[in-house]
N, CA, C and O of each residue as an XYZ file, in Angstrom:
580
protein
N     -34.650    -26.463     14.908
C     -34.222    -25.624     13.799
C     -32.706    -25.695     13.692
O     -32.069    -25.302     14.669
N     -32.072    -26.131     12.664
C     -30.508    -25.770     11.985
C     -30.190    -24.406     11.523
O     -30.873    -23.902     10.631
N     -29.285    -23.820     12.019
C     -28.494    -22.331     11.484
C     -27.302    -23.192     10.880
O     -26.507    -23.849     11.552
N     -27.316    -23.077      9.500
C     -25.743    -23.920      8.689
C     -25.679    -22.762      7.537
O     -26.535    -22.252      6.813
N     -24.233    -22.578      7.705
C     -24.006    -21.420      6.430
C     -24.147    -22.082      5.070
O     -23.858    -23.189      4.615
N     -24.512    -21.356      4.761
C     -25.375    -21.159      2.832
C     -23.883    -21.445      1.879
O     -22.836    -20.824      2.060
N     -24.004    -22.080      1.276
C     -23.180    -22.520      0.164
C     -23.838    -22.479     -1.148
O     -24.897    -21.936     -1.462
N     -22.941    -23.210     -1.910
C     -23.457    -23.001     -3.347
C     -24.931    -24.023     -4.097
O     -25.649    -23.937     -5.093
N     -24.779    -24.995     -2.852
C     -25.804    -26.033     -2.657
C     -27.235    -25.207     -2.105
O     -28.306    -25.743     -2.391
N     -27.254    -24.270     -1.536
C     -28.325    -23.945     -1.107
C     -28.838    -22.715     -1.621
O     -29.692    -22.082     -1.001
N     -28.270    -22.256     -2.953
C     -28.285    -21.582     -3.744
C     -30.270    -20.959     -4.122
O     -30.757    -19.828     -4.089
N     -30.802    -22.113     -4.394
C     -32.017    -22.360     -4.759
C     -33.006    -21.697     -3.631
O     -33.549    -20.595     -3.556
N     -33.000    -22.968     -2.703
C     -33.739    -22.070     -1.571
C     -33.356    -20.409     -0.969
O     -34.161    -19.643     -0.441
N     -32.227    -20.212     -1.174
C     -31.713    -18.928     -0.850
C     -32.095    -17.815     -1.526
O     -32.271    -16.724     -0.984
N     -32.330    -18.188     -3.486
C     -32.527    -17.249     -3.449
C     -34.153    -16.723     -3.517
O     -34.525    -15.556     -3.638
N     -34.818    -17.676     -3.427
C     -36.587    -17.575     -2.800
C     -36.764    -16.694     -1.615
O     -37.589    -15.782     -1.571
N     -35.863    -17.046     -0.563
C     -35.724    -15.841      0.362
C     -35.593    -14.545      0.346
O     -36.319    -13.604      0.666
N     -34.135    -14.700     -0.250
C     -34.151    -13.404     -0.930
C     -34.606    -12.342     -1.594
O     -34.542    -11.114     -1.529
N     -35.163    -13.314     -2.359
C     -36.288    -12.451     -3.399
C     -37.076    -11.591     -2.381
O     -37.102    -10.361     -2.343
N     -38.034    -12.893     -1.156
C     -39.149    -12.466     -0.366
C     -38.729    -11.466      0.457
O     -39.630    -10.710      0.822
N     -37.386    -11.179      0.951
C     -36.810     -9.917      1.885
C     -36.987     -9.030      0.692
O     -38.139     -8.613      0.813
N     -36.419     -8.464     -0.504
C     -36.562     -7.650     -1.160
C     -37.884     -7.019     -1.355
O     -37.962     -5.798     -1.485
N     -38.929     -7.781     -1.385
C     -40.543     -7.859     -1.811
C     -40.753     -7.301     -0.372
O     -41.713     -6.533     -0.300
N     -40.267     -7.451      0.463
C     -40.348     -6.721      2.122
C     -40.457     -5.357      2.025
O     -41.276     -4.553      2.471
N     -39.119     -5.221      1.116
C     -38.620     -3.733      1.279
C     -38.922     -2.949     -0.037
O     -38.300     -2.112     -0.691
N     -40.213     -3.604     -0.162
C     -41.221     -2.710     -1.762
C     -40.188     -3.099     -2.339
O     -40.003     -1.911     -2.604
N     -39.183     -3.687     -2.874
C     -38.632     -4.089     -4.440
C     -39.293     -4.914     -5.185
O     -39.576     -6.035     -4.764
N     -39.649     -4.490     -6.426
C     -40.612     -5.876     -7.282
C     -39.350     -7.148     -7.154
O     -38.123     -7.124     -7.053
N     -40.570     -8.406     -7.233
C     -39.446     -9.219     -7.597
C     -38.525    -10.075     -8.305
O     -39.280    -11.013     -8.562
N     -37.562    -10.346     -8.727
C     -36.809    -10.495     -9.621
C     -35.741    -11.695     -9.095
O     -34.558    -11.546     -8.788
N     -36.280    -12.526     -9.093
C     -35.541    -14.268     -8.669
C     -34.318    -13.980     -9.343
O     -33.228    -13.865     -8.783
N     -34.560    -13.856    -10.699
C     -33.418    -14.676    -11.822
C     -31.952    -13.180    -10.931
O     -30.895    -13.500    -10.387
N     -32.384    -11.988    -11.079
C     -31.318    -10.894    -10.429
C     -31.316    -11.305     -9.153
O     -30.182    -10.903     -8.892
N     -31.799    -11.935     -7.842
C     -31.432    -12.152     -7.121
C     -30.663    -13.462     -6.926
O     -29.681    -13.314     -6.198
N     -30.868    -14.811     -7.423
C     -29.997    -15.512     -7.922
C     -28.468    -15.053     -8.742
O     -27.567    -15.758     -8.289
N     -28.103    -14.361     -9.497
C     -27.273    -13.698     -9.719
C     -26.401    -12.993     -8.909
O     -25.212    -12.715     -9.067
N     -27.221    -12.736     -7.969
C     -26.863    -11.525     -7.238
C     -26.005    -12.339     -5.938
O     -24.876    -11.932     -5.663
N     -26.487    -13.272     -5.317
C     -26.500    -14.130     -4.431
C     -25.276    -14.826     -5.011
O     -24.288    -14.854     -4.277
N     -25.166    -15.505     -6.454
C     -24.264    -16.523     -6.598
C     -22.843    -16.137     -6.451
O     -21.854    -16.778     -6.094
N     -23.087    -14.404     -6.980
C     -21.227    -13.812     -7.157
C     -21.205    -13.429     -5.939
O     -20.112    -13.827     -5.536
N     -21.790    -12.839     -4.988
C     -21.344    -12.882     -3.176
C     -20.901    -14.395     -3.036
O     -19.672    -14.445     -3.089
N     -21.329    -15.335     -2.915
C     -20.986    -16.706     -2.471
C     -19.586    -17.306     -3.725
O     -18.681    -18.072     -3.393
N     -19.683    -16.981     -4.495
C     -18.668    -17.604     -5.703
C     -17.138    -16.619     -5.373
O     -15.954    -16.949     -5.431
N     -17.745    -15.424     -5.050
C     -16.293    -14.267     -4.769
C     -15.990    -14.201     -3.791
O     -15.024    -13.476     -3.554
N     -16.748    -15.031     -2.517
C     -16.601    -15.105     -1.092
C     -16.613    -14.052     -0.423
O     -15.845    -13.829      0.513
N     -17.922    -12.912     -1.037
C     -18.027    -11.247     -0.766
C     -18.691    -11.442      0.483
O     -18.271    -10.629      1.307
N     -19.815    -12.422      1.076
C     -20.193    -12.107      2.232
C     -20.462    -13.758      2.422
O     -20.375    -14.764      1.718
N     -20.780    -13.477      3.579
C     -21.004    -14.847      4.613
C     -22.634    -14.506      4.907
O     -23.262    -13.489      5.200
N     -23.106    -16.520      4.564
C     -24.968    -16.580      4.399
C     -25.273    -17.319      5.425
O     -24.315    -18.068      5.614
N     -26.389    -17.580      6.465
C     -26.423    -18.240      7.201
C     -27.804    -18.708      7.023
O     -28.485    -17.816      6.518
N     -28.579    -19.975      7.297
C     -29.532    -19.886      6.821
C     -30.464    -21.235      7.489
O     -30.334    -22.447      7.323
N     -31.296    -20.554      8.186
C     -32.241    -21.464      9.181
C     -33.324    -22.150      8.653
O     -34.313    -21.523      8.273
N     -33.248    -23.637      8.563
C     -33.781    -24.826      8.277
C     -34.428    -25.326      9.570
O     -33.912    -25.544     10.666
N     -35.908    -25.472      9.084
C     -36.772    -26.396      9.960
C     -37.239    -27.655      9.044
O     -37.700    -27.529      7.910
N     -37.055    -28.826      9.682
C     -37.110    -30.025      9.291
C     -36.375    -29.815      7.879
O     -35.146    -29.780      7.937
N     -37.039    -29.655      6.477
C     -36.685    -29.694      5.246
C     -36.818    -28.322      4.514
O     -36.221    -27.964      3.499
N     -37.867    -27.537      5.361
C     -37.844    -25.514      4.953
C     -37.096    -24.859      5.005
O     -37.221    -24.144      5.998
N     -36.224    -24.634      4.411
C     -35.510    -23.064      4.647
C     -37.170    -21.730      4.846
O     -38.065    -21.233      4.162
N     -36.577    -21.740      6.427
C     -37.321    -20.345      6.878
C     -36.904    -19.095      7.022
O     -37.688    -18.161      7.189
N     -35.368    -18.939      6.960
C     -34.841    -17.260      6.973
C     -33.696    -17.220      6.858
O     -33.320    -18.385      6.987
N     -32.529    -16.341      6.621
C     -31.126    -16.040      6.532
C     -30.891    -14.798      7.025
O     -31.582    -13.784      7.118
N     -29.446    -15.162      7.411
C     -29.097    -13.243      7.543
C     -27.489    -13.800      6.657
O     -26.764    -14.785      6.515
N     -27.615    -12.548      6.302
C     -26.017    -12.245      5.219
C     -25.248    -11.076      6.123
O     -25.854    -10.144      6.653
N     -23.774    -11.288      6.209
C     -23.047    -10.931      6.491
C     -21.543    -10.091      5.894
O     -20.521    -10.719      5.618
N     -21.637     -8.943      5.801
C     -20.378     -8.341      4.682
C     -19.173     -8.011      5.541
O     -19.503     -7.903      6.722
N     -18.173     -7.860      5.372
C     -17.141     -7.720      6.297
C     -16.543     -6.110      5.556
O     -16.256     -5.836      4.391
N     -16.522     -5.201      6.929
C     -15.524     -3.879      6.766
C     -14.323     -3.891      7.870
O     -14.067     -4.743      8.720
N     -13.818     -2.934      7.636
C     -12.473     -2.513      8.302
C     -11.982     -1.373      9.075
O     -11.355     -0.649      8.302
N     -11.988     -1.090      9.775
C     -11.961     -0.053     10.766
C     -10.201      0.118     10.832
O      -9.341     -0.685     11.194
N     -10.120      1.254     10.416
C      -8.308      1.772     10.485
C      -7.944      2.036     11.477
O      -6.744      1.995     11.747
N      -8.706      2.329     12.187
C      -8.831      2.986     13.848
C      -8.046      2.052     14.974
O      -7.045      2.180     15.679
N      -9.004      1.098     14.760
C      -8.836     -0.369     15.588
C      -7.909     -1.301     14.703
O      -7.545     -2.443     14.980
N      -7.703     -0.787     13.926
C      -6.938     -2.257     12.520
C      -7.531     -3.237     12.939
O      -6.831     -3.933     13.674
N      -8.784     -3.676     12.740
C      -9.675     -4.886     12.893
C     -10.902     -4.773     12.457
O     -11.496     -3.716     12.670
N     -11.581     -5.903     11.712
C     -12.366     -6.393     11.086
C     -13.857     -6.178     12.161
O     -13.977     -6.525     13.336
N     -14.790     -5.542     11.337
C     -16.091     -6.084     11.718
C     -17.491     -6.363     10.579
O     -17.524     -5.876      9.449
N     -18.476     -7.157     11.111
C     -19.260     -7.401     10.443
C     -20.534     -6.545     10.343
O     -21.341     -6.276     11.233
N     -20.522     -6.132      8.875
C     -21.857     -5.725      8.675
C     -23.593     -6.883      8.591
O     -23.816     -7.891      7.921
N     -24.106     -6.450      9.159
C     -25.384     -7.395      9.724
C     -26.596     -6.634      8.465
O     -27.637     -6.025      8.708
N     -25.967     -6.960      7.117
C     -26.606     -6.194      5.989
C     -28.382     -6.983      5.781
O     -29.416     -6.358      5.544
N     -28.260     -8.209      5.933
C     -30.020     -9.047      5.898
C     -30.257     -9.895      6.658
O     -29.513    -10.629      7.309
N     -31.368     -9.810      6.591
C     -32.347    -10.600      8.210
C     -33.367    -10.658      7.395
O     -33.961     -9.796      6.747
N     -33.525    -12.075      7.544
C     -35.518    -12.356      6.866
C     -35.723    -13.814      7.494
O     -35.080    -14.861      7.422
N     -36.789    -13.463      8.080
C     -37.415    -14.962      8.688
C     -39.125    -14.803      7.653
O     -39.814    -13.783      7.655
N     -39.449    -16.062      6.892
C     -40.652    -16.180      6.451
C     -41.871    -15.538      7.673
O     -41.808    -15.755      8.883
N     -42.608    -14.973      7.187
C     -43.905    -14.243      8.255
C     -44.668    -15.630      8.978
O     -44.899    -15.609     10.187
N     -45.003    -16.717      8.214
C     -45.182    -18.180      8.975
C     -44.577    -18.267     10.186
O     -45.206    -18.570     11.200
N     -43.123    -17.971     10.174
C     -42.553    -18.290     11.597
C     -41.447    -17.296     12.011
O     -40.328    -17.594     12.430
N     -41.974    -16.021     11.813
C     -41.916    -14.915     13.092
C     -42.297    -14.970     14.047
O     -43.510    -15.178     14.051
N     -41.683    -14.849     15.359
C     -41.955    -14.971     16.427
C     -41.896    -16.167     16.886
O     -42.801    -16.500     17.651
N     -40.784    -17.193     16.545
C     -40.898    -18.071     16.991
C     -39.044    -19.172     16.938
O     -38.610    -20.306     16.736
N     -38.609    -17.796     17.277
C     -36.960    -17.782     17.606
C     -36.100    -17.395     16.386
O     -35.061    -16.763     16.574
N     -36.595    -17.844     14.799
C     -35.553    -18.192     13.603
C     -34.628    -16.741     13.768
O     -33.400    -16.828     13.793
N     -35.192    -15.643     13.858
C     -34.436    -14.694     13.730
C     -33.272    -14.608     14.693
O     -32.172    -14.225     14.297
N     -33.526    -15.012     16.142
C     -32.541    -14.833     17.234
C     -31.614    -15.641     16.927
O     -30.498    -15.194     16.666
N     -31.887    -17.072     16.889
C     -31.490    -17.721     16.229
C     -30.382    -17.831     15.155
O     -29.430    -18.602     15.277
N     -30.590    -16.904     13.955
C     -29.905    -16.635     13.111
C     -28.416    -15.550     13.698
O     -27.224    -15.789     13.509
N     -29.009    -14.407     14.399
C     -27.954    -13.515     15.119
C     -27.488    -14.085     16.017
O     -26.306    -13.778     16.173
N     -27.786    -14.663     16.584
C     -26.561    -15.112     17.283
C     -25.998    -16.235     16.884
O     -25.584    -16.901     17.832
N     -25.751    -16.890     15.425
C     -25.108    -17.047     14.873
C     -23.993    -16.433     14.077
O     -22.920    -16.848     13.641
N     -24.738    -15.118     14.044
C     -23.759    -14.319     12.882
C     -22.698    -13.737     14.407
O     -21.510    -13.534     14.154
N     -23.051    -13.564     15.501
C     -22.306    -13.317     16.570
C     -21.280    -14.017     17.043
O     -20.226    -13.546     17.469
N     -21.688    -15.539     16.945
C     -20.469    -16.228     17.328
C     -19.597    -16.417     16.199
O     -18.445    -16.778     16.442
N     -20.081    -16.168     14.562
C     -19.060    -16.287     13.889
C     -18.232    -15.252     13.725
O     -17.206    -15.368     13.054
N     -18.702    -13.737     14.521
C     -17.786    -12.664     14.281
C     -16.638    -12.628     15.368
O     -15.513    -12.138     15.278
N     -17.310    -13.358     16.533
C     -16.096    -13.595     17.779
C     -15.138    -15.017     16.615
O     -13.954    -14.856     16.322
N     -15.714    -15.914     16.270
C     -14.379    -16.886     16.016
C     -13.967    -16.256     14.557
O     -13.325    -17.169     14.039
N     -13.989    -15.647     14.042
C     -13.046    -14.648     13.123
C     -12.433    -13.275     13.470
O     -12.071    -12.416     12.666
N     -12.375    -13.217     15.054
C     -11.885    -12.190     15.492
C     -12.235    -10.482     15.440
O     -11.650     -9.410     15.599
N     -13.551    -10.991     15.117
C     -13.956     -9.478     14.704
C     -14.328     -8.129     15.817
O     -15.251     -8.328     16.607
N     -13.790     -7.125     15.851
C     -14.351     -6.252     16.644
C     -15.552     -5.652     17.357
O     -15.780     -4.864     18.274
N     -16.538     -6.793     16.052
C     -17.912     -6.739     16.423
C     -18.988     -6.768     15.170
O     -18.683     -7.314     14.109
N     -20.242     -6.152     15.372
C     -21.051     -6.372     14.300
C     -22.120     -4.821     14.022
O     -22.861     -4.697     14.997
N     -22.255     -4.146     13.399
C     -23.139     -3.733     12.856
C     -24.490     -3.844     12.110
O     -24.867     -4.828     11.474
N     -25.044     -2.886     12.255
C     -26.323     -2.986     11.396
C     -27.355     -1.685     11.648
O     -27.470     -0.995     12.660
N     -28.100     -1.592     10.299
C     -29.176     -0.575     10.616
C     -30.560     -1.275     10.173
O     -30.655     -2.151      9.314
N     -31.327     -0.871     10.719
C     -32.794     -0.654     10.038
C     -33.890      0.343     10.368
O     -33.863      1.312     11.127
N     -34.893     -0.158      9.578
C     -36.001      1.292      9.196
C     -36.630      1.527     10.765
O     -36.860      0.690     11.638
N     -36.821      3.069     10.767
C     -36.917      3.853     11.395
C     -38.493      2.930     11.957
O     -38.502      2.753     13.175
N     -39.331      2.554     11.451
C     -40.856      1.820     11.869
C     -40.569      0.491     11.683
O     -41.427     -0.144     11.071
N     -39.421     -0.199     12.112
C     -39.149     -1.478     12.118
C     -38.958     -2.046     13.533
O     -37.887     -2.480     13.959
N     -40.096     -1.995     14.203
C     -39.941     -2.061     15.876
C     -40.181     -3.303     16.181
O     -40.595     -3.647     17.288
N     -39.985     -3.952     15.392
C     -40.295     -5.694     16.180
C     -39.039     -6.161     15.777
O     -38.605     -7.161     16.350
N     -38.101     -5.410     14.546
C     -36.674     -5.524     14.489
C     -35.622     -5.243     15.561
O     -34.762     -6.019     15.980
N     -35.947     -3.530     16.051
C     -35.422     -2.852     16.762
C     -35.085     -4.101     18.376
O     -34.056     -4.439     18.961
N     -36.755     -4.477     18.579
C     -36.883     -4.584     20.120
C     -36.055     -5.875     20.309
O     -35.480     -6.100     21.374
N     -35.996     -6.880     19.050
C     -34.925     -8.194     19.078
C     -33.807     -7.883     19.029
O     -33.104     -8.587     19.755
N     -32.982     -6.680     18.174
C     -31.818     -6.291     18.450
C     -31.393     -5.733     19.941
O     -30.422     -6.107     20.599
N     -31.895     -5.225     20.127
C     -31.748     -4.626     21.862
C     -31.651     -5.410     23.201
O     -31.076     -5.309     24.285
N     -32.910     -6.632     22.267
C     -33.178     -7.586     23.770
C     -31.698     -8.336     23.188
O     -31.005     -8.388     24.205
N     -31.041     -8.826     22.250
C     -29.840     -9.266     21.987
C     -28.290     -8.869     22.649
O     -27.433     -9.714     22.908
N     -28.156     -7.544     22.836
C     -27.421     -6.426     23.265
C     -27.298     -5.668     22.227
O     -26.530     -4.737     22.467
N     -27.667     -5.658     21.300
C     -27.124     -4.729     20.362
C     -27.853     -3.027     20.930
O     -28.932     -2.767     21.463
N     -26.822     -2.239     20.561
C     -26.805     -0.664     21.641
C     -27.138      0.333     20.062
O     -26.574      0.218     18.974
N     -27.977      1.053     20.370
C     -28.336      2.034     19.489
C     -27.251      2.936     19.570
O     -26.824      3.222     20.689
N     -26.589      3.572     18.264
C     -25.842      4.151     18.338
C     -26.041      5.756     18.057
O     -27.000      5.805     17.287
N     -25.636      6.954     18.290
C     -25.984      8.242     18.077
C     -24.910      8.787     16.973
O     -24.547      9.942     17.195
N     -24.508      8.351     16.167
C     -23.139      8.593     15.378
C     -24.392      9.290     13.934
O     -25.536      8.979     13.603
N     -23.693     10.008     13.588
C     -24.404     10.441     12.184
C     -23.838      9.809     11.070
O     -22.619      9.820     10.898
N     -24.766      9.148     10.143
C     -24.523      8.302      8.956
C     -24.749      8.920      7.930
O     -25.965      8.943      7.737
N     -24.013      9.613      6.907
C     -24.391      9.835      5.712
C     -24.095      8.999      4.295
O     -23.310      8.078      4.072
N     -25.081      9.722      3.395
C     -24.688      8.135      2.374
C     -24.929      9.573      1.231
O     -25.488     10.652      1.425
N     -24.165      8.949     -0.107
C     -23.862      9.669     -1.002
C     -24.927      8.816     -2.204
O     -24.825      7.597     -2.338
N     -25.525      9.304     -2.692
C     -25.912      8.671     -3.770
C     -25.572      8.685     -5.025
O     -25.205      9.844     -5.219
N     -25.454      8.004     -6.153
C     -25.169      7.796     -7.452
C     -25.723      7.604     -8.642
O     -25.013      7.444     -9.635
């Protein structure tokens, strides 16, 4: 399997993925808005795509957004998507993928990486953990609009 970051060339297969993570998370789906959606992150250089190829398949990506911590004055990465096709879960693409997005947050100097997911997402949870990633107890609130 290849982990090679997503460009404007891989646009196509990317956004089939995409779509299928959304369709994950009950969103109907909507190619042509996720293509869109996908091209101005990659065209505005809003986040970093990474995206795991077996033989000629694209089988999964994780996307990467970058915040800023005033605290530390240093950069870290948000770990905003993770999708490996259900065909080949369980069979590394996801680890695979993070610890890609890991070594690219150490060679951009980053303080580190973030991420959340759903509360009944335990086959997510148990790969983040076996990774090192540390559950955090911090309270998150979000404002809606």
């Amino acid at each position: 399997m290849i982990i090679q970051k997503a460009s404007m060339n891989e646009l196509g297969p990317l956004t089939e993925l995409f779509d299928l993570y959304r369709v994950f998370y009950e969103q109907k789906s909507d190619l042509e808005g996720a293509h869109e959606f996908l091209k101005a992150r990659l065209v505005n250089e809003e986040s970093i795509v990474f995206l795991a190829v077996e033989g000629s398949n694209p089988v999964g990506f994780v996307q990467l957004y970058p915040t800023f911590s005033s605290v530390s004055m240093r950069r870290s990465w948000v770990l905003n998507d993770l999708y490996v096709k259900e065909q080949y879960r369980g069979k590394g693409a996801g680890e695979q993928l993070i610890h890609k997005a890991i070594q690219f947050a150490k060679e951009t100097g980053a303080k580190g990486i973030m991420l959340e997911t759903g509360k009944g997402n335990h086959n997510a949870q148990r790969l983040y953990e076996k990774i090192g990633f540390e559950k955090e107890s911090n309270y998150f609130y979000y404002y809606s609009i």
